[in-house]
N, C-alpha and C positions, 0 to 999 in steps of 0.2 A: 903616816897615819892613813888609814886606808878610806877612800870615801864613801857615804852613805847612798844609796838609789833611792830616791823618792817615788812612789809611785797610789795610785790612785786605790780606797780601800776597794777589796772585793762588793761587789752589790749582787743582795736577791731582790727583785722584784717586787717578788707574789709576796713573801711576806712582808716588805716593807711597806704595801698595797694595804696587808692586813689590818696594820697595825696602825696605818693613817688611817682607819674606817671611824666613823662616828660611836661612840657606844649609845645602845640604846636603852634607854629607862623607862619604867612605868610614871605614868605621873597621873595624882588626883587630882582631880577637877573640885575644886570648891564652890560656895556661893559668890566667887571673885576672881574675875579673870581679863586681862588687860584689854580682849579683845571680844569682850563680852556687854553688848548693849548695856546702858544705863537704865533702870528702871528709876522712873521717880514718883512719889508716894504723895498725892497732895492733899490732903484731908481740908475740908471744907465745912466750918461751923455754921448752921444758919440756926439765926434767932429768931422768934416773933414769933409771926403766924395767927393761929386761931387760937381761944383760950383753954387755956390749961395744957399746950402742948409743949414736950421739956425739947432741950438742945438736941440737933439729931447733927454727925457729920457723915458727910460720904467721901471715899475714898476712890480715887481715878489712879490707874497707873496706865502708865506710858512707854515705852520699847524707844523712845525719842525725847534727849531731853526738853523740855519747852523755853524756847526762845522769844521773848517779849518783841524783841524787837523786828526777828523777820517776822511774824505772824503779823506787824503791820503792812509790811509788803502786800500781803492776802486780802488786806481790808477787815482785819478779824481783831484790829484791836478792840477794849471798851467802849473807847468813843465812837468810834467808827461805826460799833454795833448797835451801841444804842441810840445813835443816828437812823440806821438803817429800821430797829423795829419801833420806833416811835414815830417813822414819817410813812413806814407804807403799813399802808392796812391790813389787816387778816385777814382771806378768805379761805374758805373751806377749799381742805386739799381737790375735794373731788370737781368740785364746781370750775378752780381756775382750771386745771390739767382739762375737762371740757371744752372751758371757752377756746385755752389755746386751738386745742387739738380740730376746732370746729369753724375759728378764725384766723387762721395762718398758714398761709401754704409751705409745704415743701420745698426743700432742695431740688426737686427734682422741677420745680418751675422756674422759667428763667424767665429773669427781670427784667424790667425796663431799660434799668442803665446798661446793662449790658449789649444791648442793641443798640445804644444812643450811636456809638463810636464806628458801629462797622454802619449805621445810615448815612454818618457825615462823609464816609471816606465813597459811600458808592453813589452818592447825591452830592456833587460839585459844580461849579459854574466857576467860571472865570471873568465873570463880567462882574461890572461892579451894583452895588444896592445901596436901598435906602432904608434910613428907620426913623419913627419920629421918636424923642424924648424927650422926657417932662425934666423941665428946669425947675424944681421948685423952689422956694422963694424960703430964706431963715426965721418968714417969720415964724414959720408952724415949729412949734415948740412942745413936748412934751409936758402937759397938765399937772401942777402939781397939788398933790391931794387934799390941799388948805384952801384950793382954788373955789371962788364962789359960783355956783348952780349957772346965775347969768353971763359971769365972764366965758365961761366954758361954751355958754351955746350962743353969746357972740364971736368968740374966736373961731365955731365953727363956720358960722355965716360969713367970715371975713375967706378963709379959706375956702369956700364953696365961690363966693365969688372970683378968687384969682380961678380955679377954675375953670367959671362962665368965660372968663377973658381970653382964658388958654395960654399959659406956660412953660410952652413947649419951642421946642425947635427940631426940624428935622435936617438928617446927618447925611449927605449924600458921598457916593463914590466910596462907598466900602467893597474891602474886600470881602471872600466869605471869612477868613478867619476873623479880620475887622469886626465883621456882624458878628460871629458868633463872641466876641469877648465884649461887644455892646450887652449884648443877651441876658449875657454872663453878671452885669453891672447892674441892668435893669435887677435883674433876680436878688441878687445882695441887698440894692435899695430896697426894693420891696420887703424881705424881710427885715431889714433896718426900720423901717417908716413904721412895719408891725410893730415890732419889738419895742420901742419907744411913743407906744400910742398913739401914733399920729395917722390916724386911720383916713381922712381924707386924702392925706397924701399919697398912700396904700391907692386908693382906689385913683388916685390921677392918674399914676404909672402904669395901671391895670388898662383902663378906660384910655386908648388912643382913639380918637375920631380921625384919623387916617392909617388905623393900623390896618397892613393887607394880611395876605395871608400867607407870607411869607414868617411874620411875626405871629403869626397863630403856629404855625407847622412848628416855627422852632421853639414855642413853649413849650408844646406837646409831647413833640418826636425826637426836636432836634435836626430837623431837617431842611438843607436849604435846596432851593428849587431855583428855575431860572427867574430873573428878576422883573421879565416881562409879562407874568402868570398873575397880577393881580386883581383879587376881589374883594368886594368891601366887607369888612366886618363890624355888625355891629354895636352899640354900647352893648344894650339888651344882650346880647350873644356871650360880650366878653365878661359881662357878669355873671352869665352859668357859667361860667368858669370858675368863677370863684366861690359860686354857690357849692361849682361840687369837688372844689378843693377842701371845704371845710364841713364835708360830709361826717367828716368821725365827729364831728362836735355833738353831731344830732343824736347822737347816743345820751344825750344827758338831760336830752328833753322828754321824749317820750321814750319806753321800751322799744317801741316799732319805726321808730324815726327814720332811720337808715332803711329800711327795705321798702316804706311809702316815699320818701325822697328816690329810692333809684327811681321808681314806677314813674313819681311825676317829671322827672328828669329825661326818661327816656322818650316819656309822651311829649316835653318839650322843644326834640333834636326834633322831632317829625316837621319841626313849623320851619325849618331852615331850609330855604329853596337851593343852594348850592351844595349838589351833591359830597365835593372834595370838602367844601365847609363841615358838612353834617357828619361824614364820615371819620374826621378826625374828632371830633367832638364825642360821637360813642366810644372810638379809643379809647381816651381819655376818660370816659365816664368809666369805661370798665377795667381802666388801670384803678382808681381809684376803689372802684366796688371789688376787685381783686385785692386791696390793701387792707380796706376795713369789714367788709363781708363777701370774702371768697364762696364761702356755701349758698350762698343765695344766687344760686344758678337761673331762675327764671329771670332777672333780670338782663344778664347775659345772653341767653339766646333770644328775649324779644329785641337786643340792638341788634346780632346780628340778622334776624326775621327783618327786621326793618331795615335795615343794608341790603337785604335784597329785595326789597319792593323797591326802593327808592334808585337801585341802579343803573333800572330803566332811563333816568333824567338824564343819564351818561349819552345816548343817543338820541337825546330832543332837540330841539330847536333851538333851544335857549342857548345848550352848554355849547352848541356845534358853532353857534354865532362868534361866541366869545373865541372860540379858537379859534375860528379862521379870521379875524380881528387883532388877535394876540399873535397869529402865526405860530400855534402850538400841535406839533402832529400829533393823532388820537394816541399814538403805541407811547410815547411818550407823556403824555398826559395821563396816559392811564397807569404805569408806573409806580408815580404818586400816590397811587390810593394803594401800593402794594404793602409797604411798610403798618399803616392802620389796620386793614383786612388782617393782615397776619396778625398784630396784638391781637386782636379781638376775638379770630378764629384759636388763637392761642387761649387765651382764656375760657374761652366756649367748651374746648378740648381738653383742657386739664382734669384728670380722672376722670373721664367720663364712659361711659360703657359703649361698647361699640355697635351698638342701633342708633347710637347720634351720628353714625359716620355714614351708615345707609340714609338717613333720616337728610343728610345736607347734602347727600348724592344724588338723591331723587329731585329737590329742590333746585339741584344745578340742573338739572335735566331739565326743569321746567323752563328755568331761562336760556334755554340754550346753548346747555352745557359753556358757560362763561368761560372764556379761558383762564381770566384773571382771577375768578374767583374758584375755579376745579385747581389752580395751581397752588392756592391759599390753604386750599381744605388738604392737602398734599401735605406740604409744609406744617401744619397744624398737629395733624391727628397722629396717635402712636402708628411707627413703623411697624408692627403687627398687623394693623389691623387694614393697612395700605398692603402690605405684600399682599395678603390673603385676598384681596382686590384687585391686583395687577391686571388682570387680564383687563376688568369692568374698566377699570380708568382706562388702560391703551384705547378702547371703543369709544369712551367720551372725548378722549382726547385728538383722538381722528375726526370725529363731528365737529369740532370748534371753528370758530373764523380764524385761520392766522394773518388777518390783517392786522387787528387790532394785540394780540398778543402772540409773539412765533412758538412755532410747538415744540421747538428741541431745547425752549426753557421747559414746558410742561413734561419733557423726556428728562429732564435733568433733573427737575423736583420729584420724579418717581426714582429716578436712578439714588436719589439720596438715600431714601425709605427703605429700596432693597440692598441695599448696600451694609446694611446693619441689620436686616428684618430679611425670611427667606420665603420666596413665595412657593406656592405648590408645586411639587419637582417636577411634574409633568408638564408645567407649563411653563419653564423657565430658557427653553431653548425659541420657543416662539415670543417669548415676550424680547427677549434680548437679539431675536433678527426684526423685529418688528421696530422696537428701538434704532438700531442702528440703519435702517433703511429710511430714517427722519432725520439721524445724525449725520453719517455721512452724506448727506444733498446742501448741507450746511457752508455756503461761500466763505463766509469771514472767517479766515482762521481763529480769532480772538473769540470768537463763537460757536468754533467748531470743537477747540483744545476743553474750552469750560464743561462743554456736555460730554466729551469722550472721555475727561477725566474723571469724571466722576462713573462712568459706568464701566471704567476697565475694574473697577474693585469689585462689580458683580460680578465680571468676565472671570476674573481671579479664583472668584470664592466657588462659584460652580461650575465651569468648566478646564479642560486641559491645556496642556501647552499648543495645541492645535490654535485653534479657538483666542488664547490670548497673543499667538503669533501673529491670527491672521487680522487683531485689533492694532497691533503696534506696526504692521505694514499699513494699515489703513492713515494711521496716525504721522506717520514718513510723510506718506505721498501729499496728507494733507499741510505737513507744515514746513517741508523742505523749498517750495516756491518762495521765491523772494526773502530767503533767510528769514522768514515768519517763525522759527522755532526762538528765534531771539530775544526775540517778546512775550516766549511762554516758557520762558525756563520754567519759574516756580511750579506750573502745570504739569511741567514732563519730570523735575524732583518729586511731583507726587504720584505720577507714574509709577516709576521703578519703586517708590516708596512702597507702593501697593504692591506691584510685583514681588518685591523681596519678604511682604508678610505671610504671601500664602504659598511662596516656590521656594525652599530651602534645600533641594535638592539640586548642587548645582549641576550635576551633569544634565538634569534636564532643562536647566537655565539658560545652557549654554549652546543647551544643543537648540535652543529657538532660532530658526534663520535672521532674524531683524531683529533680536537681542544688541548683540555688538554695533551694526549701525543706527541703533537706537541712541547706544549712546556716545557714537558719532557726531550727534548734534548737540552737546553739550561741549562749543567752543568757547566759552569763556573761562578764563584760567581757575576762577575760581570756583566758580557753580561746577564744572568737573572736578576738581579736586573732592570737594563733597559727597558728589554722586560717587564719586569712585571707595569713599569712605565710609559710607552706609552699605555697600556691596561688602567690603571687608568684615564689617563691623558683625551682619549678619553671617559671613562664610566663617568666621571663630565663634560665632554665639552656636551656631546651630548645625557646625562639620562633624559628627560623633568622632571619624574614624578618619588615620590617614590616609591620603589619597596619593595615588600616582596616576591617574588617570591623564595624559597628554592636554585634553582639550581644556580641563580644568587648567592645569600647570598655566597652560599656555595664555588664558584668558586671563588669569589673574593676575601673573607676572606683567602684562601689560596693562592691566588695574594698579599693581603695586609699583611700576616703574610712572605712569603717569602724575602717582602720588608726587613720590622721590624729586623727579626733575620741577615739580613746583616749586622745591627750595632753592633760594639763594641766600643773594647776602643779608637782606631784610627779615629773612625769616625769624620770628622767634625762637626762641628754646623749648616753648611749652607745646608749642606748633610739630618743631621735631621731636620731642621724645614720643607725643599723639603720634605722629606717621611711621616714626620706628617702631614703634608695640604693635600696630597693625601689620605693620610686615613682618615683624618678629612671628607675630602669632601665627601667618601664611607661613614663613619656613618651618614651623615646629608641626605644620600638619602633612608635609610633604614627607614620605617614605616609599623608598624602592625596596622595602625589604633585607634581602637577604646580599643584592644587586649592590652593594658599598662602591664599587667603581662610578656606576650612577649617580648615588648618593652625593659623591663627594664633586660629579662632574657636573650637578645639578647647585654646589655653591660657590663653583669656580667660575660659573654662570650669574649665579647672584653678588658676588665680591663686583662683577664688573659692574652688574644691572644697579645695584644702590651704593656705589663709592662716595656718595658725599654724605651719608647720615653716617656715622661713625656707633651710634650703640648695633645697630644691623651686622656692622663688620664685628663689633664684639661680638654678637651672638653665633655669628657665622664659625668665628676663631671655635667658641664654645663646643659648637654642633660636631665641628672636623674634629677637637680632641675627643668628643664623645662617643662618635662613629670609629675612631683608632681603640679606644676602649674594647666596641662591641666585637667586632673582627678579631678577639684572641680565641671566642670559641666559636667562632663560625667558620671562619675564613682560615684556610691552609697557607696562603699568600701573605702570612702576617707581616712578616719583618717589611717587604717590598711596601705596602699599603701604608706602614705605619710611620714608613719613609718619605711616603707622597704625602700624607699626612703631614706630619714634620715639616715640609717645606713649603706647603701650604701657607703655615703658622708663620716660619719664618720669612719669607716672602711678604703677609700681609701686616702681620706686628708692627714695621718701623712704620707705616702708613700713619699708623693713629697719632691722634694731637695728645691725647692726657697720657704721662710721663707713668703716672701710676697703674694705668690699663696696660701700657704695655710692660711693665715690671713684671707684672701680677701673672699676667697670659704668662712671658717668658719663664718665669718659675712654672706655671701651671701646664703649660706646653713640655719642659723639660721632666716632669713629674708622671707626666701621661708617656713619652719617651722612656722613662727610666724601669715604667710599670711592664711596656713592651719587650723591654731586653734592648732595647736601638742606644746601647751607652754613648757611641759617639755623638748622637741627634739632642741626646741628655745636655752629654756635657757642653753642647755648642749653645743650648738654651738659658745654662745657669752661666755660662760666659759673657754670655749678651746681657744678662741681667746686671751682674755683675760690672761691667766695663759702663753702663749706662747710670748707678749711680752718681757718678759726679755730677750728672747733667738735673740732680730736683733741685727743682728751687727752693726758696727757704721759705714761701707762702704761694698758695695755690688757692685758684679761685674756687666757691664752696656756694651755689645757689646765690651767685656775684657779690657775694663777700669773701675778702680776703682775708687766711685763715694760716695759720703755722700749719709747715709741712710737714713736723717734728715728730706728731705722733702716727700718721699714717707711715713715714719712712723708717720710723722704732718697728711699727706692726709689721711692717714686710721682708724688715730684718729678720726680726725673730723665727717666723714662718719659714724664713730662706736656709735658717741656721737648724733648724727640726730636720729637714729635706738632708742636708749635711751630711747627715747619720748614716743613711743607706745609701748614701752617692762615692762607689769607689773611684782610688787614686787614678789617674792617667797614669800609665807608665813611664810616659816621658817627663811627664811633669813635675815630678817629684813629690815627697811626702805632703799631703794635705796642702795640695795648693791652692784649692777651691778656697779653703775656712780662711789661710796666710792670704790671698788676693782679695778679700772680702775684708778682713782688719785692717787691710791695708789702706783700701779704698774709704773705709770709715775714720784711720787715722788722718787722710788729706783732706776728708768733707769741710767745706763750712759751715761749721755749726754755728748756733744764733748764738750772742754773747750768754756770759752765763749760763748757759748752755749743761747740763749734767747728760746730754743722750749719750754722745759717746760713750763716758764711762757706765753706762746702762747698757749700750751693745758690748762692751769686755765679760762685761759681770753675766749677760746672756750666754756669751759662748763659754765661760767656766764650763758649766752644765755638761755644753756637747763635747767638751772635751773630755771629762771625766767619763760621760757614757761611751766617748770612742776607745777609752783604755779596758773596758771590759773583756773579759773573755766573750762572752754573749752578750749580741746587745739586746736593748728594749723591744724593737720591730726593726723587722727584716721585707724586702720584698721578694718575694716567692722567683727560683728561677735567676736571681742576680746577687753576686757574691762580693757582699761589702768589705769594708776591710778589715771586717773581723775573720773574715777566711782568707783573704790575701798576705794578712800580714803575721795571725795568726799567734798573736800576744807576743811578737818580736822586741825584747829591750830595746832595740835602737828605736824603732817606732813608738814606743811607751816615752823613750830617752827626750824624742820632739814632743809627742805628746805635752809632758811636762817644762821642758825650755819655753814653750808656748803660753803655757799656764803663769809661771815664774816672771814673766813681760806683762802679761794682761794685771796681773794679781800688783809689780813693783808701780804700775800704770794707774790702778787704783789706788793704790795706798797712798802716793804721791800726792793724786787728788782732793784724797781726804786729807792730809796733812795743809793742804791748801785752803782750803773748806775752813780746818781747824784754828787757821791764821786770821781768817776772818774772823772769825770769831774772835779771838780773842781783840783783835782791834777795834769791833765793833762793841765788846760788852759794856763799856761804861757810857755809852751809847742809850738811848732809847729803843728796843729791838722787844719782838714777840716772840713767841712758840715758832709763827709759821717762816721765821728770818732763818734759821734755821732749820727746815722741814727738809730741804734736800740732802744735806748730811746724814741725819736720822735716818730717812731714807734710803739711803748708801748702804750704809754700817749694814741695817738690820738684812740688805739682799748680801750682802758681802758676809757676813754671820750666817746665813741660810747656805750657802755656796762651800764653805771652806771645810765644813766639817766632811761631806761626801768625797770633798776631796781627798782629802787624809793629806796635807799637805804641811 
């Protein structure tokens, strides 16, 4: 009997392409559609009203349907609402939108608190203080409203007496943090004692007859000062305090309440003979008048008119005693009153039109151009209206005493204004040598770095690299003695910070002479890492175009290597993928063009310069198969280049630690080889892949969880087995020995128990076998002759074809016959759908597979 050939049916294509296409149908759209908003209809009967009027409803519809219960999230339930319109009043639209708009400042004014925390940090002492506190006594008790007329105003007489007594104790040897959480406690009480009506008590803790003024500053400002600075304050004093804490009350008394209380309030600071006293006290009054009548500006500039009549007492007799008494030097003394001056002048300056800024410059001139106070009014007013002034203030500020305040601060409070504000361009080359011939005379480096930093961002913004080179040579010489840059890192990060906002061109970055040992001086391992990573970070934000320019190369590569050797073993993960995306993104900007020998000698440069971040070397593998790509229409020297290439790859591939990276390359690598015509470089790449499967493990770590290796090792099969198709035989090797050492290698895998992948890599390669028995196959690569022209629809090669098929197929069935034993042992069992889903599973790719086969 003679035997049958089995063999694979004939396949077309295109039509069988055709004929898996979706059909297309018209379809009406109706009033209903699954993915069509709900509309909902709520009709609403209301009854009553005025007489004789009938039922009326109205009808609301909605795009959304309404949910009872998030709408209470909102505050927009019933109760909720009718909470809200039964407790606040109605006022006409026009009137509130008024009041707000006429008593509330802006966003654009910054607040008290906001200042509290950078006063505490630049007003410190390390010595220790004192504070008195009131111990009150249990018996003050909150009044209860049944209470009779005389018990009440004996209870008060009993508490006015402890009192007289004094109930207090004072707390010594604090520290400042100490103080300031005393402060912190007083304050709480005091609203406690409010809050529960116990208003005597309220005013004990207010009322210290030994409070100094350490305890006045830190009500006010928040401010602690040295502990040997004190003067008395007293009751009388500490009660304007409170009078004009509960300034918004006076709204309820009279209409005018508030703007006759500032007047009399301001008339009453005049009576306080200590200047540092009086001057926090108008602070304070016009925080408040800033809270509850910001518009009522005349009371504002008569405190500060009277700050500067009264600042004269600064150099009297009286304050000079106490200092040299105290041992408090005046530059330092006068410090203190920096923090108040600026609220005040801050307030003063809030929208205000810019003839109040000649109007307190004339003013300064009469006292002698103050330093303290021209540095305030600096600080205060908009930077507009200072640049366009630059010149006038550099002339007041040359007139000043710099005994009492130095003048490379009052260079530094202009250097802020023009740094953001620009002054007239004619005069900005002399305002800025005139500057720096105050700043550099500057000894202390800590006092030198504060003022240069802040006016290298004018240096930046209006002149060239000239000019900003010959600032950061100034900047060397001043902070190189005695490792003094150690102590101003942060100042020389805002350096370079500046420099890189307004110089994004780097060749001319680079080409600055004291660029590079600029940052030289950032030897700490870490504050360099940084700096070198804000360089990057701007050289990818804002590189248009690839560069090959040498000096660029050069400087960065020692930017990006200084990154790199910061890793060790400590490093994080999150840490290295940040350093390798910066360096990724420096390789993707570098191009020699046309020059491929450079190209690739430029990352056989980089493979050495970053070997310990492992995604860099990935990207590197990437760049050299991409660069073999480009070189088929450029370069005459193909085969040779695509060879260096090739070894490149396979030279750096075993290096890497993740199993899956180097699979992926070796396929990817062998794929880019095969596109070349380099078939031996091919077949050396899909051999390595190959020989390296035994080695995955059966879970692999996944953002450090560990995770089954099962479907990543499925997905690379698959991909491996696509490739397959246009990869012809070795000659020596014999028929299909790539696909046979690949089933081979999945028949010894360990796979996890229960385990179905293997029989899903059989059921995979069906496919590629049937497409390999074609006369023609699906895709071909151009220029390389698979083995549909090698073999040429040969029986004997159709013969393995099918013997091949006939193992994979007897391999399956097996399986499912195994499959099918469980089943039947488990059915009287308790078991689901899904106890069986791998079976099912099986069948219907094994039913998809067999028919194509013809088998």
């Amino acid at each position: 009997m003679a035997s049958v050939q089995w063999h694979s049916r004939t396949r077309k294509y295109e039509s069988e392409l055709h004929m898996c296409r979706l059909e297309v149908l018209a379809v009406e759209f109706s009033e209903y559609h699954p993915l069509k908003a709900i509309t909902v209809t709520d009709s609403k009967s209301r009854r009553g009203g005025r007489k004789g009027s009938t039922s009326s409803s109205s009808s609301s519809s909605s795009s959304v349907a309404p949910d009872p219960l998030s709408s209470m999230l909102y505050g927009t339930d019933p109760l909720s609402l009718f909470a809200a319109v039964s407790e606040t009043p109605t006022l006409p639209h026009s009137i509130s939108l008024g009041r707000k708009r006429e008593e509330e400042v802006g966003s654009d004014f910054e607040p008290w608190s906001s200042k509290r925390g950078e006063i505490l940090s630049r007003f410190t002492t390390t010595e220790k203080l004192s504070i008195n506190l009131f111990m009150g006594s249990d018996k003050s008790k909150a009044s209860s409203p049944s209470s009779a007329v005389s018990e009440k105003v004996r209870t008060r007489l009993e508490e006015l007496d402890d009192l007289e007594e004094g109930s207090q104790r004072e707390l010594l040897n604090l520290s400042q943090q100490d103080y300031v959480n005393r402060i912190e406690e007083l304050n709480q009480s005091l609203k406690e004692a409010w809050g529960s009506d116990q208003k005597v008590k309220a005013l004990k803790i207010i009322v210290q007859p030994k409070s100094s003024l350490l305890t006045l500053i830190m009500h006010i400002s928040g401010l602690v000062v040295n502990s040997s600075s004190k003067f008395c304050v007293s009751v009388l004093q500490a009660l304007r305090y409170v009078e004009a804490a509960l300034l918004k009350c006076n709204r309820f008394l009279t209409k005018s309440g508030i703007q006759e209380m500032l007047q009399r309030l301001t008339a009453m600071i005049r009576g306080i003979g200590d200047p540092l006293v009086a001057v926090y006290a108008r602070a304070y009054l016009c925080r408040v008048g800033m809270e509850v009548a910001p518009h009522l500006k005349d009371s504002l500039n008569k405190n500060f008119f009277d700050l500067l009549a009264s600042f004269r007492q600064v150099h009297g007799e009286s304050v000079q005693n106490q200092l040299v008494l105290q041992r408090v030097e005046i530059p330092i003394y006068l410090t203190l009153y920096s923090p108040a001056i600026h609220w005040i002048l801050q307030c003063v300056a809030y929208r205000a039109p810019e003839v109040l800024l000649t109007e307190m410059m004339d003013r300064c001139k009469k006292l002698g151009n103050n330093a303290l106070l021209l540095n305030s009014v600096m600080w205060a007013f908009r930077a507009e209206f200072v640049a366009t002034r630059a010149t006038d203030f550099i002339g007041m500020i040359k007139d000043c005493d710099e005994a009492g305040f130095p003048k490379h601060l009052l260079f530094a409070s202009l250097g802020r204004s023009l740094s953001v504000a620009d002054p007239p361009e004619s005069e900005r080359l002399s305002i800025l040598n005139e500057a720096w011939k105050v700043i550099t005379k500057v000894r202390s480096p800590r006092d030198y770095i504060n003022c240069a930093e802040i006016w290298v961002e004018f240096t930046c913004r209006h002149f060239t690299k000239r000019e900003v080179n010959t600032v950061l040579a100034d900047i060397i010489k001043h902070i190189t003695p005695d490792r003094a840059f150690e102590d101003a890192y942060p100042q020389l990060q805002s350096v370079i910070k500046k420099i890189l906002t307004y110089f994004h061109d780097f060749s001319v970055l680079f080409s600055m002479e004291k660029f590079l040992p600029f940052l030289d001086m950032f030897q700490k391992d870490s504050v360099r890492v940084e700096v070198c990573k804000s360089i990057m970070e701007v050289f990818i934000k804002h590189q248009q175009e690839p560069t090959r320019d040498p000096v660029i190369l050069n400087a960065l590569l020692h930017v990006c290597k200084t990154m790199h050797d910061s890793v060790n073993a400590l490093t994080l993960d999150d840490e290295k993928r940040a350093l390798s995306l910066l360096i990724n993104g420096f390789i993707c900007m570098v191009s020699f063009g046309r020059d491929f020998e450079q190209q690739l000698s430029f990352c056989v440069e980089a493979r050495a310069t970053f070997c310990n971040l492992e995604p860099v070397i990935i990207h590197l593998i990437h760049t050299v198969n991409q660069l073999a790509m480009e070189t088929r229409h450029h370069s005459r020297k193909t085969a040779a280049f695509v060879r260096a290439c090739a070894a490149y790859g396979f030279i750096t591939i075993p290096s890497l630690t993740s199993i899956f990276s180097r699979l992926n390359l070796y396929l990817l690598s062998g794929q880019v080889a095969l596109a070349n015509q380099c078939l031996s470089q091919a077949d050396a790449f899909l051999k390595a892949a190959v020989s390296l499967l035994p080695e995955v493990p059966r879970t692999i770590s996944i953002e450090g969880k560990q995770r089954s290796s099962e479907p990543f090792l499925l997905d690379f099969i698959n991909n491996f087995l696509s490739t397959l198709l246009v990869v012809p035989d070795h000659p020596e090797q014999g028929v299909l020995y790539l696909v046979r050492g690949l089933l081979n290698m999945v028949q010894d895998y360990t796979w996890e128990d229960n385990s179905d992948a293997k029989i899903r890599v059989y059921i995979s390669a069906l496919p590629l076998l049937g497409a390999m028995s074609q006369e023609s196959y699906l895709y071909t690569i151009p220029k390389v002759d698979s083995n549909e022209t090698l073999y040429g629809g040969d029986p004997k090669f159709i013969a393995e074809i099918n013997k091949l098929c006939e193992t994979l197929i007897g391999q399956v069935l097996d399986h499912l016959k195994g499959l099918g034993r469980d089943e039947v042992r488990y059915s009287s069992e308790k078991t689901s759908a899904s106890d069986f889903a791998p079976l099912v599973t099986l069948q219907r790719d094994l039913i998809l597979i067999l028919p194509p086969l013809n088998l």
